[in-house]
C-alpha positions in Angstrom: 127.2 257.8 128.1 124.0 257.8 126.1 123.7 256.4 123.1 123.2 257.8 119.8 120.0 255.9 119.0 118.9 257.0 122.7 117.5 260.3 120.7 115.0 257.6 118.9 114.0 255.2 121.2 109.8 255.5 122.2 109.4 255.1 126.0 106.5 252.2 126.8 104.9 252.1 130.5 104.4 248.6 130.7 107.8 246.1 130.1 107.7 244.4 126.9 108.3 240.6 126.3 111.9 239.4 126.1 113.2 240.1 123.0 114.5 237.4 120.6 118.2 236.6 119.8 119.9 239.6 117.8 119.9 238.7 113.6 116.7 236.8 112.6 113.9 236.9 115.0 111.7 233.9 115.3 108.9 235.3 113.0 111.6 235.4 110.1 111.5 239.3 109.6 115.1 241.1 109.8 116.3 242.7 113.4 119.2 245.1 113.7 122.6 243.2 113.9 123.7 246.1 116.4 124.2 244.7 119.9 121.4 245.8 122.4 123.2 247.8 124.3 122.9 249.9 121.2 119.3 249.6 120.5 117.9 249.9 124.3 119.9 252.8 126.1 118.6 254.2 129.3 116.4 251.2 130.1 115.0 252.3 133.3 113.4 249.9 136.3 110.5 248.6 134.9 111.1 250.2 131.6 111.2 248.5 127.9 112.0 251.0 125.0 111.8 250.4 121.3 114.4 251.6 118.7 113.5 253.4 115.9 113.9 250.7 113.4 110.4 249.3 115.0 107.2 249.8 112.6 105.5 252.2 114.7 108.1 255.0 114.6 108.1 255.7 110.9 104.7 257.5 109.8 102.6 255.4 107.3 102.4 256.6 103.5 99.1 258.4 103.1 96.5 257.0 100.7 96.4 258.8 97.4 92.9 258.3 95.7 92.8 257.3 91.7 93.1 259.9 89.4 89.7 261.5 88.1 91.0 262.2 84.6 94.2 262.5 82.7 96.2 265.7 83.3 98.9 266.5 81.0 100.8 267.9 84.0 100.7 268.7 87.3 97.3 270.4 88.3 97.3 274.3 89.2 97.2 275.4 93.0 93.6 277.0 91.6 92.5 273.8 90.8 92.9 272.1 93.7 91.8 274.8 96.0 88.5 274.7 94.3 88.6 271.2 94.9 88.7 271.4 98.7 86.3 274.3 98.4 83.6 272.1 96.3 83.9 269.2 98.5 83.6 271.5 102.1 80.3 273.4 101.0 77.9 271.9 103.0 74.4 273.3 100.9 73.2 273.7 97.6 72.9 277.5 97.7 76.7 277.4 99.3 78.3 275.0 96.1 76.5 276.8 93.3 77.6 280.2 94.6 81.3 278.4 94.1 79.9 277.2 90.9 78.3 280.2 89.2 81.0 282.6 88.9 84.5 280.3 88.5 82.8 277.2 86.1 84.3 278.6 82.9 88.0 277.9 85.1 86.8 274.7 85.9 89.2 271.6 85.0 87.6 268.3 84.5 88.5 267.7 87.7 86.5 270.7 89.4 83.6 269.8 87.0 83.2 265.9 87.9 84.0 267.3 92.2 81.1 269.6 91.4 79.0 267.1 89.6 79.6 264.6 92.4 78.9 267.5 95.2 75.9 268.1 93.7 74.4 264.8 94.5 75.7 264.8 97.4 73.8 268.1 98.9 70.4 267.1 96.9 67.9 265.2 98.3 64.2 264.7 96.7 63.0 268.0 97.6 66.1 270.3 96.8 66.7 268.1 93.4 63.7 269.9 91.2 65.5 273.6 92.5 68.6 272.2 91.4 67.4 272.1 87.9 65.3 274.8 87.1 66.2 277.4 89.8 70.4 277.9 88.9 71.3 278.1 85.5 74.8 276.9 86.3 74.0 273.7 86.4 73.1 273.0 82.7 76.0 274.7 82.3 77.7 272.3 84.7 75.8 269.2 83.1 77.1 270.7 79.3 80.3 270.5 80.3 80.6 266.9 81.9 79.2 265.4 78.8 82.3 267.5 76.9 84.4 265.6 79.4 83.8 261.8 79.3 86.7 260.9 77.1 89.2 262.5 79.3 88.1 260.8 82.2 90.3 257.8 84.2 88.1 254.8 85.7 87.3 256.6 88.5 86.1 259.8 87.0 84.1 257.5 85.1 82.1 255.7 88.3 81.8 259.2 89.7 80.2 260.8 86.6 77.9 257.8 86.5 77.2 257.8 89.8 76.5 261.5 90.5 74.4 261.7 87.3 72.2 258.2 88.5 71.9 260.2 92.1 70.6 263.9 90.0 68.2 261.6 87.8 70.1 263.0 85.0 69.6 260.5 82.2 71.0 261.9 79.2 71.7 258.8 76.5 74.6 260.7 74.6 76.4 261.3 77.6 75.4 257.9 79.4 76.4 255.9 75.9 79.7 257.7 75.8 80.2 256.8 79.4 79.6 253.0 78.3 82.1 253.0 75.5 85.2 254.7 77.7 84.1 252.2 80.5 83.6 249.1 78.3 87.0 250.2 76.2 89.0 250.8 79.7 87.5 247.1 81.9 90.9 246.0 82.7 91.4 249.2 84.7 88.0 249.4 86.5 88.4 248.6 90.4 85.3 247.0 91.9 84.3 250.0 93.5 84.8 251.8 89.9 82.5 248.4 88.5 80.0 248.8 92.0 79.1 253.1 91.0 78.9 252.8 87.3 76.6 249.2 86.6 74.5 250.7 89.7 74.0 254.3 87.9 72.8 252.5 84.8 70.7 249.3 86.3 69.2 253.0 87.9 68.6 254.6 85.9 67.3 252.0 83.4 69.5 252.6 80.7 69.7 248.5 79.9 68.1 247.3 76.3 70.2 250.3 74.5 73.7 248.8 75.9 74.1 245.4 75.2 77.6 245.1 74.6 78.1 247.5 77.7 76.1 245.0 80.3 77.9 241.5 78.8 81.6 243.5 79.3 80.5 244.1 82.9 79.5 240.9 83.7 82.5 239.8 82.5 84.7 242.2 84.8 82.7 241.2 87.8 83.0 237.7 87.6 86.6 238.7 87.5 86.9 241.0 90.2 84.0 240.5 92.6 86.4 238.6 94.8 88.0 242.0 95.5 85.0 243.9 96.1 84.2 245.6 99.8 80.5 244.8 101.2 79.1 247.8 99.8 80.5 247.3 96.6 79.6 243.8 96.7 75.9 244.9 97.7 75.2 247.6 95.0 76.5 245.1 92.3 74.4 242.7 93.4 71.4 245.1 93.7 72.5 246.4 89.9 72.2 243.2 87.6 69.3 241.8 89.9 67.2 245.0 89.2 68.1 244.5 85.1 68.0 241.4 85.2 71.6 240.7 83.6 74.0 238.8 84.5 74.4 234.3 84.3 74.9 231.7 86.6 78.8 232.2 86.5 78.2 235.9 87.6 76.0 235.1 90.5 78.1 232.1 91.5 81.1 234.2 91.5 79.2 237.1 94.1 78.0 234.2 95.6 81.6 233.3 96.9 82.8 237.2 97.4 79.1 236.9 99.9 80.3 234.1 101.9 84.2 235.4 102.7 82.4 238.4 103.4 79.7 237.4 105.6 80.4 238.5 108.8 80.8 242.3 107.5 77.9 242.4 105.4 74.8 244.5 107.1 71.5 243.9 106.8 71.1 246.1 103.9 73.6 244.4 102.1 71.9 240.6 103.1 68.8 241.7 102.0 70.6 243.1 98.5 72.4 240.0 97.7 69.4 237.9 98.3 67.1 239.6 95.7 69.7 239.6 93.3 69.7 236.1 93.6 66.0 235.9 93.5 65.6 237.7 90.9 68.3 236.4 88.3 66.5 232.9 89.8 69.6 231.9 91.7 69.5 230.0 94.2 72.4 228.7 96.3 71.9 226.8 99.4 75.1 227.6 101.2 74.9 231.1 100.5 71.2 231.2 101.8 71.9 229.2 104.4 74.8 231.6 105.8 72.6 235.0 105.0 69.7 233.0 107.0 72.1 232.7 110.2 74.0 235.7 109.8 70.8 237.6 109.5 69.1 236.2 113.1 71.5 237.7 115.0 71.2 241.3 113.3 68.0 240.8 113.2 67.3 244.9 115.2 69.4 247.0 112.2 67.2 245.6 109.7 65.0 248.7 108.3 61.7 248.7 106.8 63.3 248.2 103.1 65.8 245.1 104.1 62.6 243.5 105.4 61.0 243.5 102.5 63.6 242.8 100.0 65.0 239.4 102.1 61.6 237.9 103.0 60.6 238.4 99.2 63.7 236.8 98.2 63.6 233.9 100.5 59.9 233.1 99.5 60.4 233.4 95.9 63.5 230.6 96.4 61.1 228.4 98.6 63.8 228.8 101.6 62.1 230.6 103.9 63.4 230.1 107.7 59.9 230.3 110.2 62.3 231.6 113.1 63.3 234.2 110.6 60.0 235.1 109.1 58.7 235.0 112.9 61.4 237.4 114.3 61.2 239.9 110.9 57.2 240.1 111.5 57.4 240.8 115.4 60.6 243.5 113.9 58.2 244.9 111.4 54.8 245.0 113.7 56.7 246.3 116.7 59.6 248.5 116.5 58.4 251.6 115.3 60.0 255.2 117.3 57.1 254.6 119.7 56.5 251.1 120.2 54.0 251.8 122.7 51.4 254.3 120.8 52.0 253.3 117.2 53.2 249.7 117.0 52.2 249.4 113.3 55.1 252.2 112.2 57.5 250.4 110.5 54.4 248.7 108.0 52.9 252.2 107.6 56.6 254.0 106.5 56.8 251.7 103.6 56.2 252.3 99.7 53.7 250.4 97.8 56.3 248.3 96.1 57.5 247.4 99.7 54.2 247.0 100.6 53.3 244.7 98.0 56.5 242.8 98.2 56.1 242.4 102.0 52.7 241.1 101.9 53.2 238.9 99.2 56.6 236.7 100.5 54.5 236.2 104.1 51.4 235.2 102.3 53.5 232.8 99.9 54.7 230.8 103.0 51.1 231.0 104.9 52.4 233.0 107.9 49.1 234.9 109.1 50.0 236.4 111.9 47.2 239.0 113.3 49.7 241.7 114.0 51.1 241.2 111.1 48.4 241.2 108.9 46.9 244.3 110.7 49.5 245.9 110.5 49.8 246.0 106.7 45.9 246.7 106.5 47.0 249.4 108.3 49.3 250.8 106.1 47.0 250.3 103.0 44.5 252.2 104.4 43.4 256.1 103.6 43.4 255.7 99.6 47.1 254.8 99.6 45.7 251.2 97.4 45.1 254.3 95.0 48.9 254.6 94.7 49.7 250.9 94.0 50.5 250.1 90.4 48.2 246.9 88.5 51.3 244.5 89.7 51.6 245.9 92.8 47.6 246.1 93.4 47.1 242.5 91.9 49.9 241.4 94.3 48.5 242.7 97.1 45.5 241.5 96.7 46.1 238.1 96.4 48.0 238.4 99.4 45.2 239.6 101.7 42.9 236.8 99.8 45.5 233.9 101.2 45.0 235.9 104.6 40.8 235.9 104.3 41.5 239.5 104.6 38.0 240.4 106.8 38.6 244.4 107.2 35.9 246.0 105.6 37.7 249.0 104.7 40.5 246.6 103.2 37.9 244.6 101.0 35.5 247.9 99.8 38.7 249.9 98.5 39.5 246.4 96.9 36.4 246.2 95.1 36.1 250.1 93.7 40.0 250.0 93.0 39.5 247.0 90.9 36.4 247.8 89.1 38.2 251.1 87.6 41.1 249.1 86.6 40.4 245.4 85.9 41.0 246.4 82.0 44.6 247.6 82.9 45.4 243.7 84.0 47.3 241.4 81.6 46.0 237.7 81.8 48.0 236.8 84.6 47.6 239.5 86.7 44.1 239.2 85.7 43.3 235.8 87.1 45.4 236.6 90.6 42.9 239.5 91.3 39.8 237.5 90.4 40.7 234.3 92.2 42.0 236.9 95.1 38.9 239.0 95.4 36.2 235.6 95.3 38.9 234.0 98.0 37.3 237.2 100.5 34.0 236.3 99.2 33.9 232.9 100.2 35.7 233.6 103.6 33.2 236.2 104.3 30.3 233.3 104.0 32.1 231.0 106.5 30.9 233.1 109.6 27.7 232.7 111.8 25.3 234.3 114.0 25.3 238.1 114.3 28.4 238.6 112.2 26.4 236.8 109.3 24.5 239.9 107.9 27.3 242.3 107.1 29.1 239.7 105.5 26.2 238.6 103.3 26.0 242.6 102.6 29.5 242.4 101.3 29.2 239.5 99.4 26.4 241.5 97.6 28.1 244.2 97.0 30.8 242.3 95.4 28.0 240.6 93.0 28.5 244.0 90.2 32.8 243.5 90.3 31.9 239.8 90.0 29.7 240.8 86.6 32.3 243.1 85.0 34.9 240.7 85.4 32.9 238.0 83.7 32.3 240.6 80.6 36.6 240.8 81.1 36.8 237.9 81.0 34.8 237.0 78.0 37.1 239.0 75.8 40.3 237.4 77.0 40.8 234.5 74.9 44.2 234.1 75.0 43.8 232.8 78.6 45.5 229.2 79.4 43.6 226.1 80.5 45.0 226.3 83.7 43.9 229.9 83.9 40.7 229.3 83.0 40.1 226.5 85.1 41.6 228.4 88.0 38.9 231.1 87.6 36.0 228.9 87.3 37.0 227.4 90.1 37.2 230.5 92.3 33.7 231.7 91.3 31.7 228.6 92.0 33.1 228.4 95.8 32.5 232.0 95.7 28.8 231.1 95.4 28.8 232.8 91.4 28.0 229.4 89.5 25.5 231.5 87.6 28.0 233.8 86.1 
């Protein structure tokens, strides 16, 4: 006779370990106190089956997200069909033709669904139609702002979020955001803390919001042990790009870094590191693990990553050579098509990038030839046009400390400079002089035929030389050291005249 928990059992091909004694089992969890006749009918040759009382047979309770807002019932079946129907269009044209016609139905969870969808579809060329071709979407942005106070935690992050992602910085909305996220910190999750501090370190919405940045910090130090690498990496990215946060904070993201190490990816390495570097950080153990981890990931770092941990690392002083060594080679040489355009990966990258790139290598004298052709390279074509001052007085200092002797490279230096030397503050000021006169005196150091061009160059630089020494005149707030520092660069540049 079969039994009656034969109807339950789950047939497995390959025989199971002996089971333990009936009552406790050896882990300490609670077994069935039915004799195993009971729990293993029709046990065939070579057979084990499982009763129903094993894990595997029940189905696991389905994940049910945070609520967006506070409903004072249950939501109507119109509702959350539009939900699905916001979340499956796959185009802008497609989720503004949902959006249009049904937005005065909307409840406040259809309008932050929308709101989110709507980043989601954008990129940087859809994002101007998005604003000025479908009047729906004022309409849309209207009446999010009327819905901030009903909004949970996570309707909060997602508003923020979506609205960092559109560009849409609206203060009232954004400082009405603050106050419901500020007023509800005990309930924000660290993916809730991650979306919102990111969407307004984003969006720069900083000096106006105070209170708003000190009551985040706060929750982070808290919580960051919770956090998920991603939330851990734009958290990071958020206070190290608005500069906010202490030593407490950082230490605390320092520890969440560490248990998470071996999950974080490049992306999120090269995140936590800046933030670090820039809040002025520095924490050997946690460099020291993001060094190792990132040598043996060293093929998934992108252009960006590259940029952002080498900066970081030279800014500290803790620059690894095997590192720097294997991230140059990545940069020069990994491009799509390695074999006809080796210099892709420096020519893909923003002036910031740029800047940032050339910089950290030249901070910890690593020439290398590919490397440094590769970022003339990239320079070339006008794009030094495109730099900012920081970014062009950075840049240029960098290719000084690499006796930069492309000729392009050096006569885009000097017209670039002369139209903006008055744009410079002192600092920046000196770092282009002393920069500019560092390629003059290299060009002098060559011989023979080479000699001529060089000495034609150095001439030419002779009218920058002459309006920087009028700039200079007027600059009287410049330091000793400053001072010194220029005079210094001009008289090895052969300028002891000026």
């Amino acid at each position: 006779m079969q039994s009656f928990y034969s109807n339950f059992v789950v047939k497995v091909e390959e025989p199971l370990e002996a089971q333990p004694p009936v009552g406790y089992s050896s882990g300490g969890s609670r077994s069935s106190s039915c004799p195993p006749s009971r729990l293993q009918a029709d046990v065939g040759r070579g057979q084990q089956q499982r009763s129903f009382y094993h894990d595997s047979f029940w189905a696991k309770p389905r994940f049910v997200p945070p609520p967006i807002f506070r409903a004072p019932g249950k939501r109507s079946d119109e509702a959350l069909a539009m939900d699905r129907q916001l979340r499956s269009a796959e185009t802008l044209h497609a989720l503004m033709a949902l959006v249009a016609p049904c937005i005065a139905r909307f409840d406040v969870g259809n309008v932050v669904i929308a709101l989110a969808s709507c980043a989601r579809v954008v990129d940087e060329r859809t994002l101007p139609t998005l604003k000025f071709g479908y009047p729906a979407f004022p309409a849309l942005q209207a009446r999010a702002g009327e819905s901030v106070t009903a909004l949970e935690p996570r309707g909060l992050a997602m508003l923020a979020h979506s609205a960092a992602k559109l560009g849409w910085k609206d203060i009232d909305v954004l400082t009405a955001v603050a106050s419901c996220a500020s007023a509800k910190a005990p309930d924000l999750t660290s993916t809730d803390l991650a979306k919102i501090c990111w969407a307004f370190s984003k969006l720069d919405v900083v000096e106006e919001l105070p209170s708003f940045w000190r009551t985040m910090a706060e929750s982070v130090r808290a919580k960051a042990c919770t956090a998920k690498s991603v939330d851990l990496s734009m958290l990071a990215w958020a206070f190290g790009n608005c500069g906010q946060g202490d030593a407490g904070l950082c230490r605390e993201m320092a520890k969440a870094a560490l248990q998470l190490m071996s999950e974080l990816t490049p992306q999120c390495l090269a995140n936590i590191a800046w933030a670090m570097a820039r809040l002025a950080e520095p924490h050997e153990e946690l460099f020291a693990a993001i060094i190792a981890r990132s040598l043996t990931s060293i093929a998934d770092f992108v252009d960006f990553d590259v940029t952002h941990l080498c900066w970081a690392l030279a800014k500290l002083n803790c620059a690894d050579a095997e590192l720097f060594d294997m991230l140059a080679d990545h940069t020069v040489n990994h491009g799509p098509l390695p074999e006809t355009d080796s210099w892709w990966h420096a020519s893909v990258l923003e002036p910031q990038h740029l800047a940032n790139c050339a910089w950290a290598f030249a901070c910890v004298e690593w020439t290398d030839p590919g490397l440094v052709g590769a970022l003339a390279h990239a320079c070339k074509g006008g794009k030094l046009w495109t730099f900012g001052p920081d970014e062009f007085c950075a840049i240029a200092w960098a290719f000084g400390k690499f006796r930069m002797a492309d000729a392009e490279i050096r006569s885009d230096l000097l017209v670039i400079s002369r139209q903006r030397c008055d744009e410079l503050d002192n600092v920046s000021f000196v770092n282009l002089l002393t920069s500019l006169l560092t390629m003059v005196e290299s060009s002098g150091s060559t011989h023979g035929e080479a000699e001529k061009p060089d000495r034609t160059w150095r001439e030419s630089a002779r009218p920058l030389v002459e309006q920087l020494e009028e700039s200079l005149a007027k600059r009287q707030d410049l330091t000793p050291q400053q001072m010194a520092a220029t005079c210094r660069s001009l008289c090895r540049a052969g300028f002891q005249q000026v």
